[in-house]
C-alpha positions in Angstrom: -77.9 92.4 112.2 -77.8 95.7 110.3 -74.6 97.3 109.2 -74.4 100.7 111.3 -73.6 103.1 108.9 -71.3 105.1 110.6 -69.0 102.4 110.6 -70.0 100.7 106.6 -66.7 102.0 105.3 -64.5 100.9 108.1 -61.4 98.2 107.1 -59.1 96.5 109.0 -56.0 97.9 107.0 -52.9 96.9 108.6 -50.9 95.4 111.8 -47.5 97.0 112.6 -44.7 94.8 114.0 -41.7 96.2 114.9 -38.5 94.4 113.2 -34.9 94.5 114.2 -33.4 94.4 110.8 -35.6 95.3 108.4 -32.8 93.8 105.4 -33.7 90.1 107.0 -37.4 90.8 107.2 -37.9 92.2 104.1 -36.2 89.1 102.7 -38.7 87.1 104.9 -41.6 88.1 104.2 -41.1 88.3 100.2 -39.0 85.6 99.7 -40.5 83.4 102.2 -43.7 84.3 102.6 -44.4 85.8 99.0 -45.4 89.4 100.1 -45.1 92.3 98.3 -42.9 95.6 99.6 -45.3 98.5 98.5 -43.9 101.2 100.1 -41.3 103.2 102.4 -41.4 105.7 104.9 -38.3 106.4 105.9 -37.5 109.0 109.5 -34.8 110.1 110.6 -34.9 107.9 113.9 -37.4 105.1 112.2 -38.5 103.7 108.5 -41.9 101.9 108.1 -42.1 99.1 105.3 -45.6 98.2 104.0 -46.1 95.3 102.3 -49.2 92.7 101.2 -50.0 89.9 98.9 -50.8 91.1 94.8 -53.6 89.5 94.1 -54.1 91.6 90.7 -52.0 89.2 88.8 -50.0 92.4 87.6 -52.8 94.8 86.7 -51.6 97.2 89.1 -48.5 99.3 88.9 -46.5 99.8 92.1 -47.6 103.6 92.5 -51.3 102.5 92.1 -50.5 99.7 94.8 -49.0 103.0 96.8 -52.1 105.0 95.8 -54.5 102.8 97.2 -52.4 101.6 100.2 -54.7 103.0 102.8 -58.4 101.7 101.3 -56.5 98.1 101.1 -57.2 95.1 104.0 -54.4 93.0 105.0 -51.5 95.2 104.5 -48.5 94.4 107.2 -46.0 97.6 108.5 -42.8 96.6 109.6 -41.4 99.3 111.8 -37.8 99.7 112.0 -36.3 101.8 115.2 -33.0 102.5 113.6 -30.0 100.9 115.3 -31.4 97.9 116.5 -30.0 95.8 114.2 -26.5 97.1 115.5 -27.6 95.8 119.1 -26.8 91.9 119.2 -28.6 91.8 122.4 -31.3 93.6 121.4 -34.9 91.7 121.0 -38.7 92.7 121.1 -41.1 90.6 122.6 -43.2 88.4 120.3 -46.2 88.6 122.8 -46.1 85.1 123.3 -44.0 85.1 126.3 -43.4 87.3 129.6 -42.5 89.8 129.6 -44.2 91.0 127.3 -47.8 88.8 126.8 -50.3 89.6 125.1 -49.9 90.2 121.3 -50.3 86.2 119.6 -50.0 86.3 116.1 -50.6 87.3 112.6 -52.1 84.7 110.1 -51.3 83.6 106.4 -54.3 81.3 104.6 -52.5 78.7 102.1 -54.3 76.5 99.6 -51.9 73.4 100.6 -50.8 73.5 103.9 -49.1 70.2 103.3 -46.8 71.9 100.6 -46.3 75.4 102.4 -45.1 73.8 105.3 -42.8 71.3 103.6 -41.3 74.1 101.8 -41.0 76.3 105.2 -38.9 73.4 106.4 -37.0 73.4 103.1 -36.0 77.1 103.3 -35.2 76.4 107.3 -38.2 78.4 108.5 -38.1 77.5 112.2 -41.3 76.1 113.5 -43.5 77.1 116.3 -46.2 74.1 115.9 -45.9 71.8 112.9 -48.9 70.4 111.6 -48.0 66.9 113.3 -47.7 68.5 117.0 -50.6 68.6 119.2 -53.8 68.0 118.6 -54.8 70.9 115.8 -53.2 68.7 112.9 -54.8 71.5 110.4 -52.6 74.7 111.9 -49.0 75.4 111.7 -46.9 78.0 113.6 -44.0 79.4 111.9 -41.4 82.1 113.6 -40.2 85.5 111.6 -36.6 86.7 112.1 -37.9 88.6 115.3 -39.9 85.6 116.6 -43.0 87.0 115.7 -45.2 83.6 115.1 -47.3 82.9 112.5 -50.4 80.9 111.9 -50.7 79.2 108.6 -54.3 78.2 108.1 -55.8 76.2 104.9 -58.1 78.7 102.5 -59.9 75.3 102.1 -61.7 74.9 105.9 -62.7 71.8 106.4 -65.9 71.1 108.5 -65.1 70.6 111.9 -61.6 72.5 111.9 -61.6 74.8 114.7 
């Protein structure tokens, strides 16, 4: 099918998830995850956090990582509603659960799944799905510090993986 070319320079840029305490998220997702924090826009009443993986092996400098923010694919916003994190009731919903259903995940692609999930369970990542439980032995679920889940997937598909 042809390529409409009204739509030829559309991306999917980014997914915003709102975070309760954007200190233990940003340690998440770059310490655990590997992410980078690109950039901060910070409200008076909210701050938004963008990060995404470097793949440039260090060619770029942060402000041309900032520059080209918005032409990027696969960048993640973490929205902070400031005060939350003062709240110890306070939760969002992860989508997963009512109320609330509807949003599922986000996904990370791994070359060893084996050794990114063995060192999720070394850092105390809680689980969702391990790759032993069920019957999709080649997905994982891992949980945020908000409960958002996350899929880790091989880069290496093999045939007949779902």
């Amino acid at each position: 099918m042809a390529r409409d070319p009204a739509t030829a320079s559309f991306k999917f840029n980014h997914t915003m998830l709102r975070v309760k305490d954007p200190k233990v998220s940003l340690k998440f997702y770059t310490e655990v995850l590997g992410m980078e924090h690109i950039e901060t826009y910070d409200f008076p009443s909210f701050t938004l956090y963008f990060l995404a993986f470097d793949h440039s092996n260090g060619a770029e400098s942060t402000e041309v990582k900032k520059a080209n923010r918005t032409a990027r694919e696969g960048i993640l916003e973490l929205t902070h509603n400031k005060g939350t994190e003062n709240d110890a009731n306070f939760k969002y919903a992860n989508g997963n659960s009512d109320p609330g259903r509807g949003f599922g995940h986000i996904a990370i692609s791994v070359d060893d799944i084996q050794a990114a999930c063995a060192r999720f369970e070394q850092l105390g990542v809680p689980f969702q799905k391990r790759l032993t439980d069920g019957t999709m032995k080649h997905i994982a679920f891992i949980k945020d510090p908000d409960d958002y889940w996350i899929e880790i997937i091989s880069s290496r598909r093999n045939p007949g993986e779902a």
